[in-house]
N, C-alpha and C positions, 0 to 999 in steps of 0.2 A: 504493500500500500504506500501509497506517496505521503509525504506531511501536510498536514492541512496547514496553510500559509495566512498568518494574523493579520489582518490589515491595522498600522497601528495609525488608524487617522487623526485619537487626540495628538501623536506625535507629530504628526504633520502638520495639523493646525497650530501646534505649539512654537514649530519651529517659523511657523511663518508670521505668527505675532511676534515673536523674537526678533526679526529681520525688520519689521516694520516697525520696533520699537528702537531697532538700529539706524536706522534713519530719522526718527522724531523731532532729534533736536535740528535739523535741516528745514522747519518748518514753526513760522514767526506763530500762529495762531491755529487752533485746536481742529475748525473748522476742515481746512488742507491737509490736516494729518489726519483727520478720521477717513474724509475722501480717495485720499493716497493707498488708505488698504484696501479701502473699497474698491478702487482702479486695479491693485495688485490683485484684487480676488477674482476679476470678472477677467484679466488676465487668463489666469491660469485653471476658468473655468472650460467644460467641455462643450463650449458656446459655437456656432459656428462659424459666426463673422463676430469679428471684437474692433467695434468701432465704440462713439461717444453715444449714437442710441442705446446699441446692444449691452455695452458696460453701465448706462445708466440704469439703465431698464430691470438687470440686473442686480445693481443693488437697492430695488426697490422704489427710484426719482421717478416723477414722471415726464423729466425734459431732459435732454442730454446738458443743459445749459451747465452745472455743478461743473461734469467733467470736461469739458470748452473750457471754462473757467481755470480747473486745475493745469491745462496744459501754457494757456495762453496767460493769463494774469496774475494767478495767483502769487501772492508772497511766500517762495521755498526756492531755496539751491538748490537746482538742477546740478551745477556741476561738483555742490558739497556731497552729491546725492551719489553721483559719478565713483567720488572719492571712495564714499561707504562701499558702493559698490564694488570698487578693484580690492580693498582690504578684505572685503567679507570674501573674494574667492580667493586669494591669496592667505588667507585664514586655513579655509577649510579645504582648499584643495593643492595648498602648496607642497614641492616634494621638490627635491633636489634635480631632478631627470627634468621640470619644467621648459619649457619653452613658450615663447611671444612671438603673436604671428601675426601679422602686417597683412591686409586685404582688403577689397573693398567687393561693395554687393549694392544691386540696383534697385528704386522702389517706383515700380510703373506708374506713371501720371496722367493723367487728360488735363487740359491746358496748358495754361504757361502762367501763371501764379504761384505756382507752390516755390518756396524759396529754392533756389538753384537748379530748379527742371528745364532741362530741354534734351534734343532730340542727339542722343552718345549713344555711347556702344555703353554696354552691360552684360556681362556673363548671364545677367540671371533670365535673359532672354537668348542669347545668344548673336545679338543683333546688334544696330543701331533702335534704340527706340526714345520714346518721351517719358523721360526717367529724371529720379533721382538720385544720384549714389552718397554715400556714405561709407566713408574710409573709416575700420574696425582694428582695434586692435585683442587679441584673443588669449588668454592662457590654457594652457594643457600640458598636464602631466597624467600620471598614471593612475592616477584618482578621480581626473574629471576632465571635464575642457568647458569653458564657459568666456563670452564675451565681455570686454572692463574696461573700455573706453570706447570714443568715437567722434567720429566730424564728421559734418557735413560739408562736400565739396561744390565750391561756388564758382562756375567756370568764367571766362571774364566777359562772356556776354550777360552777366550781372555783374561782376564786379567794377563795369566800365558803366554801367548804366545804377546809379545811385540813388533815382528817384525810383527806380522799380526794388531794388532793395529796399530801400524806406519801406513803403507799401507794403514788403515781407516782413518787416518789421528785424531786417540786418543791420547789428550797429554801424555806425559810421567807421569807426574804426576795424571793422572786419574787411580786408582786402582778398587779393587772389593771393592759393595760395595749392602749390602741385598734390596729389595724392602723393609722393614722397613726403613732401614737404609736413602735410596733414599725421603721416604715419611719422615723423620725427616728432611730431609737437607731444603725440601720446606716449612715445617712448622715452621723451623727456622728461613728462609728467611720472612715470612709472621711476623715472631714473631717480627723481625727485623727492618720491615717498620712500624709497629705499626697497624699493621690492625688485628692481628689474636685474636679477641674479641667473642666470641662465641662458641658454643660446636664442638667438631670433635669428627666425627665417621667414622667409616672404619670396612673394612669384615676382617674376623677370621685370616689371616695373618699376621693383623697388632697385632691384638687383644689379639692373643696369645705369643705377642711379649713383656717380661719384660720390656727392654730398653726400647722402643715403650710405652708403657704404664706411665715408671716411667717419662720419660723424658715430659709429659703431666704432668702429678701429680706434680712435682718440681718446674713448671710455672704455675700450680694454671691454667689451661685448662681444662674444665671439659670435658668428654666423654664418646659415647656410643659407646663401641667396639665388634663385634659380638665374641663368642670366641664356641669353640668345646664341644661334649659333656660330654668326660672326662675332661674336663678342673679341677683341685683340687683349690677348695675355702674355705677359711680357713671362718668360721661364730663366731659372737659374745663372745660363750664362749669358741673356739679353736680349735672344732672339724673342721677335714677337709671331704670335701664332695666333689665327682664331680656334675658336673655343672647337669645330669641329674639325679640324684640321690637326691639332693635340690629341684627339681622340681614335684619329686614324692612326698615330704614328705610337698608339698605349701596345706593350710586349700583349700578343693573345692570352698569352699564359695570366698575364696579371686581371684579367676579367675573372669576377666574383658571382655565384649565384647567392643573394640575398633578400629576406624580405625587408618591406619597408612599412612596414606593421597590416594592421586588419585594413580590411575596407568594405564596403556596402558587400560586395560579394567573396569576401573571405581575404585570405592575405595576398597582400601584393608583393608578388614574388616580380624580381628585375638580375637582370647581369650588370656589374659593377662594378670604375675601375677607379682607379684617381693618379690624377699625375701632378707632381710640385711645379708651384709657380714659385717667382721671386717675393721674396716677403717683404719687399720694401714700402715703408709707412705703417708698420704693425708694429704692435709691441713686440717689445724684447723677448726671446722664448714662444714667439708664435710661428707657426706655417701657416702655409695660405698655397690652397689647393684650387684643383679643377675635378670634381666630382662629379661621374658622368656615368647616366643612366640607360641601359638598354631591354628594348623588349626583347623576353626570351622566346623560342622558335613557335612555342604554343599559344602564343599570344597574338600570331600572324595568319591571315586567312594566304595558304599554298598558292592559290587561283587568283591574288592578286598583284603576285611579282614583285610587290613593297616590299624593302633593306627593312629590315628591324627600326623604328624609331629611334631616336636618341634623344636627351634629356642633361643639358647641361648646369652644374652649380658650382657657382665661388666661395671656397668656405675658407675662412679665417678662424685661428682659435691657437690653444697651446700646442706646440709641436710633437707634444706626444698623445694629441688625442689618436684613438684608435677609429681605424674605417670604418666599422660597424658604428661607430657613434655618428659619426656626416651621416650617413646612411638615414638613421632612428631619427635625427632633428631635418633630414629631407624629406623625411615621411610622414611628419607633422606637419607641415604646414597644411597637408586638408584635414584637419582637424577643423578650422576657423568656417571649411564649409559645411561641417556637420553641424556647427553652433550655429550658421546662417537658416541652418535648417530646420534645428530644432526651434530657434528664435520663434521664427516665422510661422512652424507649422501648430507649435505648442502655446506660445504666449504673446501672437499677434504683431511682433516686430514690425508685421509692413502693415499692417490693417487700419491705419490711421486716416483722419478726415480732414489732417489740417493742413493750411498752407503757411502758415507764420512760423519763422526759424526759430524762437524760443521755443513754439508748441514742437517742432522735431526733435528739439533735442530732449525735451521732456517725456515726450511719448518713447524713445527709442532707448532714454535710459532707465526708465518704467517698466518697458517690456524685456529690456538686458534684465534686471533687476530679476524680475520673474521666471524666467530661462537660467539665469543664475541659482536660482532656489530649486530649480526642476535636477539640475547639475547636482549641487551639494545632495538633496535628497536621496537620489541615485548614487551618490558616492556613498552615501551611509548604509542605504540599505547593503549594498554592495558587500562593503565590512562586515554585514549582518549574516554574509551567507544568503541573505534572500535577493533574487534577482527578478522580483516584482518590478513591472513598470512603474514610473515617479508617478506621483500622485494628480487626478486632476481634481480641481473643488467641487466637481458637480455633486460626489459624494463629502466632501468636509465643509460643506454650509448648508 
């Protein structure tokens, strides 16, 4: 016979007034902190659209007016909120093996009001479309992975036009500023609080990005950064190579079969090799590699004549770390799209209705916030031996 499995929901509800009494003091008056759980509940109920109807409606209002209010007016730090928020997973899910991962994800639009919408490319379509993005910064280790910071990117067909930011209600002071650019301000902020201890990796925008790179290497931050395949790398005795041109001239022999952790359909097995660059501008006692990805024979349809893929990364760090380690902080970085995932699919991340750039950032570190508690919870049960799904509220209110 199997164990019957305890659903322990006062522990869950406990743990979620916990978290919401962990942000309290982020909020001037009683009014915004009662609403604020109320938003966290309707969050992470099993609701099926989580807009400002549905979350009112749900806690019992009969106008979305309250929750408009909490996004758009109300007196609370959103970004003291932020703060709570990186600590409380770096709390509960920090571990030595961590890693921070740099990405960004699109939030489909109709018009052209909502703060920084127009017509880009976005992953989460695969297109060009009428989008917003938002550049994320992620933690994951072996106890969890949850999202703990974020921008919004303002491209300069708003940053140039200042009476249409007004009207989104962007401060004057908020300029253009690159998705690198956005991903150093949070790895700053992370640098700032003392937490950001471990490797950062990020896909080939950040990677091919100098600043981006040098501003890692000057803080002694090691990293696996994917980069392109003409990428030019200068090697030991000076000669420069691009990135796939080193990769042809790697010994056979030194190709590895490795995984590069789980994925949606089981592990991600790759052949895998690395060859040294020159280490110049690292710190003292570091290498700085070309770490390079290939598909294995099973991974290839016979009947279409395609070379194996290839998959290039520049990694910096101590000279003795071991291959398998590049490998393990390569293989994180989609970690950041499973929290895009779970964000959105669990606690409404993109299901918002506003267009004013305060309400984005409120609404998205509301829903982090709640994806965040879906994370810890699942890491606990985890501990517990039980591998029950996180909890939704439809059963704990």
């Amino acid at each position: 016979m199997f164990a019957q499995h305890v659903v322990d929901l006062a522990g869950w509800v406990a743990s979620l007034d916990a978290l919401v009494e962990l942000i309290a003091g982020r909020f001037g008056r009683v009014e915004p902190r009662r609403r604020v759980g109320a938003y966290l509940r309707g969050l992470l109920a099993g609701l099926e659209r989580k807009n400002g109807w549905t979350l009112a409606e749900h806690a019992g209002a009969v106008s979305p007016d309250g929750m408009q209010r909490l996004l758009r007016t109300a007196g609370w730090d959103v970004d003291g909120v932020r703060d709570d928020l990186r600590g409380y997973v770096l709390d509960q899910l920090g571990d030595p093996a961590g890693v921070f991962v740099v990405d960004e994800t699109g939030f489909i639009k109709k018009g052209v009001r909502s703060a920084g919408v127009q017509r880009q490319y976005t992953g989460t379509t695969g297109k060009v479309d009428n989008c917003q993005l938002g550049v994320f910064l992620a933690y994951a280790s072996p106890r969890g992975r949850a999202l703990i910071d974020r921008e919004l990117y303002l491209p300069k067909s708003w940053t140039d036009d200042r009476s249409r930011c007004a009207a989104a209600g962007v401060p004057d002071e908020v300029g253009f500023a690159t998705k690198p650019e956005l991903g150093l301000a949070m790895l700053e902020r992370a640098l700032a609080a003392g937490v950001l201890s471990g490797w950062v990796t990020a896909d080939e925008a950040y990677g091919q990005n100098p600043t981006f790179r040098r501003w890692l290497a000057d803080r002694a931050v090691p990293f696996v950064l994917a980069t392109r395949s003409d990428d030019l790398l200068t090697c030991p005795d000076g000669r420069r190579h691009e990135a796939k041109a080193l990769a042809a001239l790697a010994d056979p022999d030194s190709w590895e079969r490795r995984s590069a952790g789980d994925g949606a359909h089981g592990e991600r097995i790759y052949d895998w090799t690395v060859l040294t660059l020159a280490p110049a501008g690292l710190p003292a006692g570091w290498g700085h590699w070309l770490l390079v990805r290939r598909q294995i024979p099973s991974q290839i349809n016979p009947a279409s004549g395609k070379d194996p893929e290839l998959a290039f990364y520049r990694c910096a760090g101590p000279a003795t770390t071991p291959v398998p380690e590049l490998i393990r902080v390569a293989g994180a970085r989609w970690t950041i799209e499973e929290c895009f995932q779970t964000a959105k699919n669990e606690a409404g991340l993109d299901q918002y209705q506003v267009r004013d750039y305060r309400a984005w950032y409120a609404h998205i570190t509301l829903a982090m916030l709640a994806a965040a508690y879906l994370a810890v919870t699942r890491a606990r049960e985890a501990e517990k031996g039980d591998l029950q799904p996180a909890p939704t509220l439809t059963a704990m209110v």
